[in-house]
C-alpha positions in Angstrom: 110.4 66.4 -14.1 107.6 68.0 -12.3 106.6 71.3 -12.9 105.1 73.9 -10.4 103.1 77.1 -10.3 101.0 79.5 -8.0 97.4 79.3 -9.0 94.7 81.3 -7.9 91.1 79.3 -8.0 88.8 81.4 -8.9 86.2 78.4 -8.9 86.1 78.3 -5.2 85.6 82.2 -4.7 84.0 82.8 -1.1 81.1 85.5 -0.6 84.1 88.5 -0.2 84.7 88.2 -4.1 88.0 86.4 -3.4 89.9 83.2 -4.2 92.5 80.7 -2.4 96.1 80.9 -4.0 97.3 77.5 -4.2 100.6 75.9 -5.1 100.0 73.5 -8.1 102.5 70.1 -8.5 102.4 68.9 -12.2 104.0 65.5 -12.6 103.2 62.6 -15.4 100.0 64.4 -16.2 98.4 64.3 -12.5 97.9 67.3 -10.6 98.2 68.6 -7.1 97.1 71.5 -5.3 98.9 73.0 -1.7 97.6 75.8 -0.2 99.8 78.9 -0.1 97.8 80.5 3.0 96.7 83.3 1.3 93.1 84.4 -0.2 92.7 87.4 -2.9 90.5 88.5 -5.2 91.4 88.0 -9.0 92.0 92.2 -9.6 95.2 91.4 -7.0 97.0 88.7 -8.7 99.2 88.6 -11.8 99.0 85.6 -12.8 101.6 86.0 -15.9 104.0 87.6 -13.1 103.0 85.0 -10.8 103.3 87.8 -8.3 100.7 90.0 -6.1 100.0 93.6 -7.2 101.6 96.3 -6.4 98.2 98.1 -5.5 98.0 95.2 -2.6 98.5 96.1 0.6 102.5 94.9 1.5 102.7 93.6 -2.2 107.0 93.9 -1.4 106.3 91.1 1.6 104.1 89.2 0.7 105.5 88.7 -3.1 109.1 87.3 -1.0 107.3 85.5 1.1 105.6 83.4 -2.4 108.8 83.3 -4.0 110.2 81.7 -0.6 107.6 79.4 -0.8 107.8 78.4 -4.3 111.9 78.4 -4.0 111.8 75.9 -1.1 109.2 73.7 -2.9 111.7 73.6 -5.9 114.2 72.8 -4.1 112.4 70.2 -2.1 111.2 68.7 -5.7 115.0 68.7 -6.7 116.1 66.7 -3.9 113.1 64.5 -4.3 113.5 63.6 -7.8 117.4 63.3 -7.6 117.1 60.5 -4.6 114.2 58.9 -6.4 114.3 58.0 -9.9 110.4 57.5 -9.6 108.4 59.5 -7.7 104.5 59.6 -7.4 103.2 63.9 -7.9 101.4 62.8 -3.9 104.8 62.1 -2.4 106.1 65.4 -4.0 103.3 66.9 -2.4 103.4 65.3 0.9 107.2 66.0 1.1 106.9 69.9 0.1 104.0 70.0 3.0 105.6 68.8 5.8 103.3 68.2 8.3 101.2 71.9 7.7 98.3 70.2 6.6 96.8 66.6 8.3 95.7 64.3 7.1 92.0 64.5 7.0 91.0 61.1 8.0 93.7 60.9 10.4 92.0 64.3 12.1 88.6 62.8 11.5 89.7 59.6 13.7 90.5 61.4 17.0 87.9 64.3 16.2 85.6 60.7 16.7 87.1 59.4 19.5 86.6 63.0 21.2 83.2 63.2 20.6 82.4 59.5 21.6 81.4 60.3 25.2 80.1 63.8 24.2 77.2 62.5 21.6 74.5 60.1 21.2 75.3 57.0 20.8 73.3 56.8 17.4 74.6 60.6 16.1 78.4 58.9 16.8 77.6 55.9 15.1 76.0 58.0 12.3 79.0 60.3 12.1 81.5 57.2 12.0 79.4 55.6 8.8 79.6 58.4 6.9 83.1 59.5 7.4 83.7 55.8 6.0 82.1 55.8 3.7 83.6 58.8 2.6 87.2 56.7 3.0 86.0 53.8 1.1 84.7 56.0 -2.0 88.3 57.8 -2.7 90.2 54.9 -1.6 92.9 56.4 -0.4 93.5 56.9 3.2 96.0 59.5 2.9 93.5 62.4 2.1 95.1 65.9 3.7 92.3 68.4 4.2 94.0 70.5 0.9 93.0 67.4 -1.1 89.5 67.9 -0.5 88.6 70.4 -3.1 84.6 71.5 -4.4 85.7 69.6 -7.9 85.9 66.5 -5.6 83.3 66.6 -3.3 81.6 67.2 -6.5 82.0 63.8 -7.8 81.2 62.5 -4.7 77.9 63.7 -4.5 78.1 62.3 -8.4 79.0 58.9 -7.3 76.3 58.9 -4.1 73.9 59.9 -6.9 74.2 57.6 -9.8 76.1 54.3 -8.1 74.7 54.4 -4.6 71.3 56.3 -5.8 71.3 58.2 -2.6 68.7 60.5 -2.7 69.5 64.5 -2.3 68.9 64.4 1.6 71.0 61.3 2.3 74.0 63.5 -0.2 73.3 66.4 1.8 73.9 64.9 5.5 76.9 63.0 4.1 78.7 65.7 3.2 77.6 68.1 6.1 79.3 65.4 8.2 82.3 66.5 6.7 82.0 70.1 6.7 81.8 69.3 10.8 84.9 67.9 10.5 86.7 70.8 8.9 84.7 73.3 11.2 85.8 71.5 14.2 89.9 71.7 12.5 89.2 75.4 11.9 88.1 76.1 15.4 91.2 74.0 16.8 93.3 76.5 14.1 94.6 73.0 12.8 93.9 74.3 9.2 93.3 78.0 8.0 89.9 78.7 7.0 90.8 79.0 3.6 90.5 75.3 3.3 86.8 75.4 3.8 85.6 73.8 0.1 81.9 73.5 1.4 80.3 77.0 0.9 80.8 76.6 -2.9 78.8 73.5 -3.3 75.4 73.4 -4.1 73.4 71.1 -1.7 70.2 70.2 -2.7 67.3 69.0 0.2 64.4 66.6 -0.9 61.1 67.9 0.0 59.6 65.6 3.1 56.3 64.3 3.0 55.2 64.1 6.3 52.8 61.1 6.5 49.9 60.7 9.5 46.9 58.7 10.0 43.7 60.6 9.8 40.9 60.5 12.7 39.0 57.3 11.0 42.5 55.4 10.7 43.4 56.4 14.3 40.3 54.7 15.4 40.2 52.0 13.1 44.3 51.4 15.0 42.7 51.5 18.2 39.5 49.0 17.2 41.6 46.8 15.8 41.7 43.2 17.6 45.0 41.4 17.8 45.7 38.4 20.1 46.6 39.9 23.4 50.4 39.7 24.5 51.2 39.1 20.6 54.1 41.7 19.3 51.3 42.6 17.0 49.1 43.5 20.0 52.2 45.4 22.2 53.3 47.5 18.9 50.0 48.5 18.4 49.8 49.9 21.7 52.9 51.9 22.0 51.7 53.6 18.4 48.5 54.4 20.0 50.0 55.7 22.9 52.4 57.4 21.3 49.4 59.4 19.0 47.6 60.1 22.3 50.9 60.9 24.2 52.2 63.7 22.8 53.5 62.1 20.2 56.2 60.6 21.9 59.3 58.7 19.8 59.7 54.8 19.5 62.7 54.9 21.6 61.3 57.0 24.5 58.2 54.6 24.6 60.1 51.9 24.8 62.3 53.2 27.5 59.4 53.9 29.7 59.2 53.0 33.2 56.9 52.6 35.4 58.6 55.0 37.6 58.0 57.8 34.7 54.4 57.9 35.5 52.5 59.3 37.7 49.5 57.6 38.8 47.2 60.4 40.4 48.0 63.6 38.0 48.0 61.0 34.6 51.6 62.4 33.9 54.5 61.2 31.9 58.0 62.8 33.3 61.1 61.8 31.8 64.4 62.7 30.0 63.9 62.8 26.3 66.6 60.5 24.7 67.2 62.4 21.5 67.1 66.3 23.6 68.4 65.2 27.2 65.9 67.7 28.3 63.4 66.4 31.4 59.4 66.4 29.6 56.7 65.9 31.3 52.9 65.8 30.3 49.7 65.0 31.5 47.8 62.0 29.0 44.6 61.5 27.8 41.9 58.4 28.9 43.1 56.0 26.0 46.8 56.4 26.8 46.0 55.7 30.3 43.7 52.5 29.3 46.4 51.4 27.6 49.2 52.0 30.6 47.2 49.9 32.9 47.3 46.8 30.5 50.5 46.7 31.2 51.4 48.2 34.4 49.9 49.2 37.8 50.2 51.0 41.0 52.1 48.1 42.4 54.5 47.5 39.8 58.3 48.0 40.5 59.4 51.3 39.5 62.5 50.0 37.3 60.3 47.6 35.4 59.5 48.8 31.3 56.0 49.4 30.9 56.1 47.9 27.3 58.8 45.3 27.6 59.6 43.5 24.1 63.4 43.5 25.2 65.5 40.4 26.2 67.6 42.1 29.0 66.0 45.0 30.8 68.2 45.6 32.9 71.1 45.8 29.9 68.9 47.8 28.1 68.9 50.3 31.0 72.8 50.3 31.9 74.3 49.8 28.6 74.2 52.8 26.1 75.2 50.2 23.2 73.0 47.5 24.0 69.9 50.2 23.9 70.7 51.7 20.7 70.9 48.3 19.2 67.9 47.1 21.0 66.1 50.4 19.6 67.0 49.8 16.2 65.7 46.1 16.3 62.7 46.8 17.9 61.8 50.1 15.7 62.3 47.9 12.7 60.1 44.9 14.5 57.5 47.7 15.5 57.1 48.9 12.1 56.8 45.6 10.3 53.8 44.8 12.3 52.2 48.2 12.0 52.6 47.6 7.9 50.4 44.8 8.6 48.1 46.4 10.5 47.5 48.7 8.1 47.4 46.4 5.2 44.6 44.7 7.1 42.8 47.7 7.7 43.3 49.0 4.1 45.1 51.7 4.9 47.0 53.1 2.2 48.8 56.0 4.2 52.9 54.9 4.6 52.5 54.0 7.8 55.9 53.6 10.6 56.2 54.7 14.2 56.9 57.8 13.3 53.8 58.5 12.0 52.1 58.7 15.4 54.4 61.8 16.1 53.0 63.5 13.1 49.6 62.1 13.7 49.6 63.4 16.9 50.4 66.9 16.0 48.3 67.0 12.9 45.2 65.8 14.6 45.8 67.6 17.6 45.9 71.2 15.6 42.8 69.8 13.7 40.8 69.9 16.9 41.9 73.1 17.9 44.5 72.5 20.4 47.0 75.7 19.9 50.3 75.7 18.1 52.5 76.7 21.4 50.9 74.0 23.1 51.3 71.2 20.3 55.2 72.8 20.2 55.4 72.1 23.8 54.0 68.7 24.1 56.4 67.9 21.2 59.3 69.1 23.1 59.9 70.6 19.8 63.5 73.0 20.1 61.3 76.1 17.9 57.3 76.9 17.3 58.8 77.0 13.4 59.3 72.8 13.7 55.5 72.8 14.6 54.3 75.1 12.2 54.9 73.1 9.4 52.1 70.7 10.5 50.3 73.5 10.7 50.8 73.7 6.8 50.2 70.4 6.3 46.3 71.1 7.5 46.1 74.5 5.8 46.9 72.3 2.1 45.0 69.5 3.2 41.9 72.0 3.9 43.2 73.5 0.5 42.5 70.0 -1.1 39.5 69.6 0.2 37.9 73.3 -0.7 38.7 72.3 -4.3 37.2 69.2 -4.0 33.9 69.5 -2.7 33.1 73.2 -3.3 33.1 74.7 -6.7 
């Protein structure tokens, strides 16, 4: 025989000082929780009474309006356990529900499809992993948004921690993933915003270590010999570039055309993959040697000025076949940078990304103000830039103590 109870959890209190009032399903020892709709804070429930106080405003309604609730799920229990001799406490729940509360990864399937044409390609793909992920932890595809409580989100981040050994960043971004989800089903009113379980949890951020290659290393990347037309020779370029172009991401440099520079100002203008915002920018005397290796005047405007891809012209039409192609050659790129640098016994972490902060770090080094690093960056706020800013101001820390006592 099941049993069942209003119970106010006080564990997921929101910043107002008050609690969700739940119904709670007892049956063969397992428990589950359906919201009653209603927040309060601990000084306005009776929990011996099982009723609201009078000193609550329209205590009269809303107590009748419980003790409907808690009446009908009775009843619906009744006629649950009389047709069924064995009944699970989630089909109990499921049937006192109705269909007040979806389920979550039911929601979380067309909230994907929505978004598909709306989104990045990668940011989709991104939200799809983790929302799976998600689904293949619990097990249980028929989650309702109720279910998803801070005690279990809790032992998710648990289970990322000690079985996957995610670090505090990668728990942090899965779970925001689902807090977009539940935003997005409080913003269609599909659940109340009582359901919210995320602004109890404690999500912690690793520090980032922002690696870049000093002046020396730069050079010693731009000395460097490789055999010409080698991958080794191509990837080495596009870093290079990329330190003397603004610091420009893999995937833009790869998706430059010769029809995105201009030959008589020395300027880059194109759309910024991961912004969608036109850039533009003049370049420096090394990133223009290195342009004319590979293109010139004459060239067709369509073609890629560093082209390591198999199918340009898939690459260019096909948003799928790019963000595969990006992914590939990224990984490619940074495997022969590794070598490079292992060559050239640099001890630095060293990935394509490192020209972006290499850029910016070196570029505030020689004096070059912070709006216009911010700008070159086609950073969204000054605030993004200034932390390279304090990256110099420890490294000139460092360096105080070192040499001067």
């Amino acid at each position: 025989m099941a049993s069942i109870k209003l119970v106010l959890r006080s564990n997921q209190q929101d910043q107002t000082g008050k609690s969700p009032l739940y119904i709670r399903i007892i049956k063969d020892r397992k428990t589950k929780f359906i919201t009653a709709g209603l927040k309060l804070k601990e000084s306005d429930w009776d929990e011996a009474k099982q009723r609201v106080k009078k000193s609550y405003p329209n205590s009269a309604r809303m107590n009748a309006a419980l003790a409907q609730k808690i009446a009908d799920a009775e009843a619906q229990i009744a006629d649950m356990e009389r047709k069924v001799k064995s009944i699970s406490v989630r089909k109990l729940k499921e049937a006192i529900k109705g269909k007040d509360v979806p389920n979550f990864f039911d929601y979380s399937t067309k909230y994907l499809a929505r978004i598909k044409g709306n989104k990045s390609l990668s940011t989709y793909n991104n939200y799809d992993l983790l929302i799976n992920k998600f689904k293949n932890w619990h097990g249980n595809k028929d989650v309702y948004f109720d279910d998803i409580t801070v005690q279990m989100l809790n032992e998710y981040m648990s289970y990322m921690s000690n079985v996957l050994k995610n670090n505090h960043t990668t728990q942090r971004y899965s779970v925001m993933i689902l807090a977009i989800v539940f935003k997005e089903a409080i913003k269609e009113d599909v659940i109340p915003s009582t359901m919210y379980p995320f602004s109890k949890l404690s999500l912690k951020k690793e520090k980032s270590k922002r690696h870049f290659l000093k002046k020396e290393q730069i050079e010693a990347y731009v000395n460097y010999k490789a055999k010409p037309g080698h991958l080794e020779d191509i990837y080495r370029d596009m870093f290079v570039f990329s330190i003397y172009a603004g610091g420009l991401r893999f995937g833009d440099v790869l998706g430059l055309q010769a029809k995105h520079f201009n030959w008589e100002e020395k300027r880059i203008k194109k759309v910024i993959h991961k912004t969608g915002r036109l850039h533009q920018f003049k370049i420096g005397q090394i990133a223009f040697d290195i342009i004319t290796k590979y293109i010139n005047e004459d060239s067709n405007p369509e073609d890629l000025i560093f082209n390591v891809i198999p199918n340009t012209e898939l690459f260019l039409r096909s948003e799928e076949y790019r963000y595969e192609m990006i992914k590939s050659k990224n990984h490619s790129a940074n495997f022969q940078l590794k070598r490079i640098a292992k060559k050239l016994k640099i001890e630095t972490p060293v990935s394509f990304h490192v020209s972006r902060h290499s850029f910016a770090t070196n570029a505030l080094n020689n004096g070059m103000r912070i709006e216009h690093v911010s700008k070159l960056m086609d950073h969204n706020d000054i605030s993004t830039t200034q932390i390279y800013a304090k990256i110099i101001n420890e490294e000139l820390d460092k360096a105080v103590d070192q040499y001067i006592n």
